[in-house]
C-alpha positions in Angstrom: 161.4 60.0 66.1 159.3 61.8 68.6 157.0 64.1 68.2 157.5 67.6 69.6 154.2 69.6 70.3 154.9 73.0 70.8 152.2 74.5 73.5 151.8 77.1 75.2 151.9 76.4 79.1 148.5 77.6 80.3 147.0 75.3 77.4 148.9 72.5 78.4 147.5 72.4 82.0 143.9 73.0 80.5 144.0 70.2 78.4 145.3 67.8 80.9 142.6 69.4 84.0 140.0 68.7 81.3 140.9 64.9 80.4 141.4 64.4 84.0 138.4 65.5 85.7 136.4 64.3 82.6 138.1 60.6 83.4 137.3 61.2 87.6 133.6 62.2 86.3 132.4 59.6 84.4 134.4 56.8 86.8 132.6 58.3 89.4 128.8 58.6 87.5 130.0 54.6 86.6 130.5 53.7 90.3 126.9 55.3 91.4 124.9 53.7 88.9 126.3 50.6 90.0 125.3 51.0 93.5 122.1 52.4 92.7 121.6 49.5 90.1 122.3 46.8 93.2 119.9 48.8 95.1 116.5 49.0 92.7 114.6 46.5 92.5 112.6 46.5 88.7 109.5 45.4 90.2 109.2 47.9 92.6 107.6 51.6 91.8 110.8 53.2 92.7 113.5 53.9 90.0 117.3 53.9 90.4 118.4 57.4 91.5 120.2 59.3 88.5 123.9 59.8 89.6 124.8 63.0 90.0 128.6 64.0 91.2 128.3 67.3 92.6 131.8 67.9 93.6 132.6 67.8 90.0 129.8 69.0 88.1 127.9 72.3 88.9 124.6 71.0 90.2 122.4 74.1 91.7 121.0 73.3 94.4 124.0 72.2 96.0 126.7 74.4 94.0 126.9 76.3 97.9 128.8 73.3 99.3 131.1 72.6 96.3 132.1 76.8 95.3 134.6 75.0 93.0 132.5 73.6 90.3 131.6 77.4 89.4 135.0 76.8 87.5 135.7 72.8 87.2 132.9 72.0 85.7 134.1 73.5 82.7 136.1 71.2 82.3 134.1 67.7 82.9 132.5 66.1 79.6 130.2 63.6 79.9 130.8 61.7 77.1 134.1 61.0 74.2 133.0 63.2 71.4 132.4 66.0 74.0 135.3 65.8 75.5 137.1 65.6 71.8 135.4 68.6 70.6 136.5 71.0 73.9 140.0 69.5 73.5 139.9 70.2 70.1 139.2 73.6 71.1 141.3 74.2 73.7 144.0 72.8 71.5 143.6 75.3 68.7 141.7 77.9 70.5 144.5 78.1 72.9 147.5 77.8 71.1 146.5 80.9 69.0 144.8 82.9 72.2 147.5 82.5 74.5 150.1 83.9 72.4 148.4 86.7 70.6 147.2 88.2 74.5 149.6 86.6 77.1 149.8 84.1 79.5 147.8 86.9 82.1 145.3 88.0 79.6 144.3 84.3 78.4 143.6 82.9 81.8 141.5 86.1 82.7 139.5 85.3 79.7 138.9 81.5 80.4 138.2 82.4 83.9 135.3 85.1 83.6 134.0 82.7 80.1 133.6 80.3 82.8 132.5 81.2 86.4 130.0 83.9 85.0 128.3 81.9 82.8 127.7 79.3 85.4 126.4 81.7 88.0 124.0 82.6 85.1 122.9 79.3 84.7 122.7 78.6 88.7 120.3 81.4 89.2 118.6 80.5 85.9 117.5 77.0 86.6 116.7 78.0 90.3 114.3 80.6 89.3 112.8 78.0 86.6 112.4 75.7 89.3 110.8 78.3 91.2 108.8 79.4 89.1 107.5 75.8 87.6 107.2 74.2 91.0 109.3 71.5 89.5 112.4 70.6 92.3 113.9 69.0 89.6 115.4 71.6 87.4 117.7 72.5 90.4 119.5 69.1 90.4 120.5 69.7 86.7 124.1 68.6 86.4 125.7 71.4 84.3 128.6 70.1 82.4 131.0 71.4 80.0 133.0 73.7 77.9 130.0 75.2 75.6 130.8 78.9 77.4 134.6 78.6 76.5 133.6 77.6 73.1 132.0 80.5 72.5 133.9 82.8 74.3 137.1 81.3 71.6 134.5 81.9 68.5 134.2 85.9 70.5 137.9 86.2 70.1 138.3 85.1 66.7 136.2 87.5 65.7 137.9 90.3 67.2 141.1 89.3 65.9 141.0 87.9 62.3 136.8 88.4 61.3 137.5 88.4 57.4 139.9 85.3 57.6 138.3 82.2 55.7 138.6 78.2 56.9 138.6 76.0 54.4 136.7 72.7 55.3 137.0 69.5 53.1 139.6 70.7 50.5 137.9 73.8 49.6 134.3 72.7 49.4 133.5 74.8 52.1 134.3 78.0 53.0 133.5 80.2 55.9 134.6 83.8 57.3 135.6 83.2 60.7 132.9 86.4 61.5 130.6 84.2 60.9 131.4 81.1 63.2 129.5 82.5 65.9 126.1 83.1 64.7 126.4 79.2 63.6 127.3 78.3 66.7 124.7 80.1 68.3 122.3 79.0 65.7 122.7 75.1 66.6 123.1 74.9 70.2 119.3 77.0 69.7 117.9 74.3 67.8 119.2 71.7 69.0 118.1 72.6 72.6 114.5 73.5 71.3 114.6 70.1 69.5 116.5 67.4 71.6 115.9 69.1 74.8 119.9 69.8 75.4 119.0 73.4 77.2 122.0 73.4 79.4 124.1 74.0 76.0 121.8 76.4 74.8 122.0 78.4 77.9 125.5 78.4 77.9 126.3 79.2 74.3 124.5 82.4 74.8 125.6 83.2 78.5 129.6 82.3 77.0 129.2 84.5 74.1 127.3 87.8 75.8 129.6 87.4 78.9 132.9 87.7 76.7 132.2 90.0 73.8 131.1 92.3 76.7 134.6 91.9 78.7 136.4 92.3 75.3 134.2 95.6 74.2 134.3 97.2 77.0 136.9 95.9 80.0 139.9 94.3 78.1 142.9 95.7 77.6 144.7 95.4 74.4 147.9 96.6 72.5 147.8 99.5 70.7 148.6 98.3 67.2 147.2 101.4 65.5 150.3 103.7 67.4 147.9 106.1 69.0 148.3 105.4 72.4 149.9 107.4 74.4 150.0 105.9 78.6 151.8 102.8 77.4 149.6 100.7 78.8 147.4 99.6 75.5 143.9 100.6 74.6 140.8 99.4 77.0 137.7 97.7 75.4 137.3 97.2 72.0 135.1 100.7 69.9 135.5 99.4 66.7 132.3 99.6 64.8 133.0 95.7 63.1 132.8 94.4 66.6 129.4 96.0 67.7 127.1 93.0 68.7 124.8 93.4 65.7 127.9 92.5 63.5 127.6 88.6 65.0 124.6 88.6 63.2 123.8 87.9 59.5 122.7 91.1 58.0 119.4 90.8 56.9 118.5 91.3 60.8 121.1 93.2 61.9 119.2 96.4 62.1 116.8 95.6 64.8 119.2 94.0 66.6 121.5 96.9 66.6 118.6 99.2 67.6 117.7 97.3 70.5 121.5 96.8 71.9 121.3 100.4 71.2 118.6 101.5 73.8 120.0 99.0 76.1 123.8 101.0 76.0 122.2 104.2 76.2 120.5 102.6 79.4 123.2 100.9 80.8 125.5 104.4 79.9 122.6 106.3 82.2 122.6 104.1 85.0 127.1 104.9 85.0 127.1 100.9 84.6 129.2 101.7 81.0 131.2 104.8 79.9 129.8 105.6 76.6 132.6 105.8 73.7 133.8 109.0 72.2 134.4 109.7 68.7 138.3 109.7 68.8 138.0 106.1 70.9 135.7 104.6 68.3 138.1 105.8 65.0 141.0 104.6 67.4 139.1 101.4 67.5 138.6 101.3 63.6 142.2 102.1 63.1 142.8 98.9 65.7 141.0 96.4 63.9 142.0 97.3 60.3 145.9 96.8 61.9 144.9 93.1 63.1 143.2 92.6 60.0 146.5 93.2 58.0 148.4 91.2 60.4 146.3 88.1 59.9 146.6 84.5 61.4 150.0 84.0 62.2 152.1 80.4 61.6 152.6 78.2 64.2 154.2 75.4 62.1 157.3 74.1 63.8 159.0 74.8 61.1 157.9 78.5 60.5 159.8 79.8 63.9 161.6 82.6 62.4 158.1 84.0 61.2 156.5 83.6 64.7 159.2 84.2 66.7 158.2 88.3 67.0 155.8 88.3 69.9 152.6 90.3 70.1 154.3 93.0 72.0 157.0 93.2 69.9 154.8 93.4 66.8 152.7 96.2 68.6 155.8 97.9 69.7 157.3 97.8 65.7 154.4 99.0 64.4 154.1 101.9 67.1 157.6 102.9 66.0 156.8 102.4 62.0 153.7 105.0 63.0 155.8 107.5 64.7 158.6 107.3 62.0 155.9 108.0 59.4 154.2 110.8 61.3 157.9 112.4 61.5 158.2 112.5 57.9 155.1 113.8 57.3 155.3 116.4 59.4 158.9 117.0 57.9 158.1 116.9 54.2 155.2 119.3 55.1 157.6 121.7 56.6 159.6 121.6 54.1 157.4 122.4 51.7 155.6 125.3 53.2 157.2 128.7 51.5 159.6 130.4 53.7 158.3 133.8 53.7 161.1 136.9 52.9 161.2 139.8 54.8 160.2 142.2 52.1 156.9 141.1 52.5 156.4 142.5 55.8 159.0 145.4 55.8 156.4 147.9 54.1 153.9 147.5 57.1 156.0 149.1 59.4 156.3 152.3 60.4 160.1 154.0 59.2 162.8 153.3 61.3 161.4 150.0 62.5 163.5 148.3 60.0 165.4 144.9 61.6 168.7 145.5 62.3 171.5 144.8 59.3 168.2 145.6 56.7 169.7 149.2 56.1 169.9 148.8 52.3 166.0 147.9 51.7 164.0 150.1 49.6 160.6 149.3 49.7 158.8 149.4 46.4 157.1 153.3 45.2 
């Protein structure tokens, strides 16, 4: 009996682009260190040339010649448990992403997690290299998915921060808020440690680049029913997505003091519209909706409970607000006192009485 996997389209085409070009890559590295293997000679001075494939990967200092690797060499892995753990999250990352902000929204996000963080890294290692007077660091090949990695971990935490993942049966457990600053933490030390800067690089470039499209840029829907233009609510002003919160909390504070000056900078120099107090408790109201709506299932056997769409779930709950906003303001009409005529009657001056009130007689 086959088995059906049930993905959505835009995932499907990144999973195949990235065990494609990953395949053309390292056939193509293979084939150069052969023919630069034939070539050396070990007794001479010279060593074989390290292969580089700069039509594929994103290599600096000749990135102006091949535009195309800004975004393809996301997608090239240079080795099988690389390429395993971006197709892992791709996989998952995907199949949850793509649904929960459309088709549109998704490949936005994939494409600025990608081409930004690379024209960071471009002008970072040129500038090193400049700096240093070492040629060298502008011939880096810069490989894979590390920026859409962490631009996945961003998104999690926007949508479901207080769910847990259970890891070997139970015997670990970890809020997804926290996945992040982990992430973060080991693509640091391993690139202090083993040297692998290019993933250190990216994990941060990935990780500022998206939680600043999904603060501030992004359009969502309105699950909290407080819109009012139709068209969803822009950025993200919730205070459990501020950019200390990826942080454990011990040093949360002067982190969250610092990003503060540079907001208020960035707010002067009209670079960012600061948020107001409605657009913050909007944003509060917004995330404590997502947090009740959890992970949904995607078992192919639970298609009645995923069948509702995002937009139809927004759309439900919009209505479920408005219908309880009606009877509020319906049970507190009907309980405010209807008040008689008598009690106004006396302040008027005689013969100002309403007409069809002729038998009044005010109190002596």
């Amino acid at each position: 009996m086959a088995i059906r996997i049930n993905l959505p389209p835009v995932t499907r085409v990144l999973l195949g682009i990235l065990v494609s070009l990953s395949f053309l890559y390292n056939i193509a590295r293979w084939r150069l260190s052969t023919d630069n293997a034939s070539v050396g000679d070990p007794a001479t001075t010279n060593p074989p040339v390290r292969p580089i494939v700069p039509y594929l990967a994103l290599v600096p200092s000749q990135c102006i010649w091949y535009p195309w690797t800004f975004l393809s060499a996301t997608f090239v892995e240079q080795n099988i448990l690389t390429l395993l753990i971006n197709g892992i999250n791709i996989f998952f990352g995907g199949k949850y992403l793509e649904r929960a902000w459309g088709t549109q929204g998704f490949v936005y996000v994939i494409l600025i997690s990608s081409i930004i963080p690379n024209l960071l890294m471009v002008a970072t290692y040129i500038i090193w290299g400049a700096l240093t007077g070492n040629p060298e660091s502008a011939m880096i090949p810069i490989t894979g998915g590390i920026s859409t990695q962490a631009a996945f971990l961003v998104a999690f935490k926007q949508l479901v921060p207080e769910h847990t993942v259970s890891i070997y049966k139970g015997m670990i457990k970890m809020r997804v808020k926290h996945f992040p600053a982990v992430f973060l933490a080991l693509n640091t030390l391993s690139g202090l440690i083993i040297g692998t800067d290019v993933a250190l690089f990216l994990a941060w470039y990935g990780l500022i680049t998206t939680w600043t499209y999904l603060r501030f840029y992004k359009r969502q829907p309105d699950l909290s029913g407080t819109g009012t233009d139709g068209r969803g609510l822009k950025g993200d002003a919730s205070e459990t997505f501020a950019f200390a919160t990826f942080f454990p909390d011990v040093i949360q504070p002067p982190i969250a003091a610092f990003c503060n000056q540079v907001y208020i900078l960035l707010c002067n120099l009209k670079i960012c519209t600061p948020f107001s107090e409605e657009e913050i408790a909007t944003g509060n109201e917004q995330a404590a909706a997502r947090g009740e709506a959890g992970l949904p299932s995607f078992n192919k056997h639970a298609r009645g409970a995923r069948g509702m769409s995002k937009r139809e779930e927004a759309e439900r709950r919009r209505a479920l607000a408005l219908k309880a906003l009606d009877e509020r303001l319906n049970a507190a009409a009907s309980r405010a006192p209807v008040q008689p005529t008598t009690t106004s009657a006396p302040d008027l001056p005689k013969g100002q009485e309403m007409l069809g009130q002729t038998d009044y007689r005010p109190d002596e």
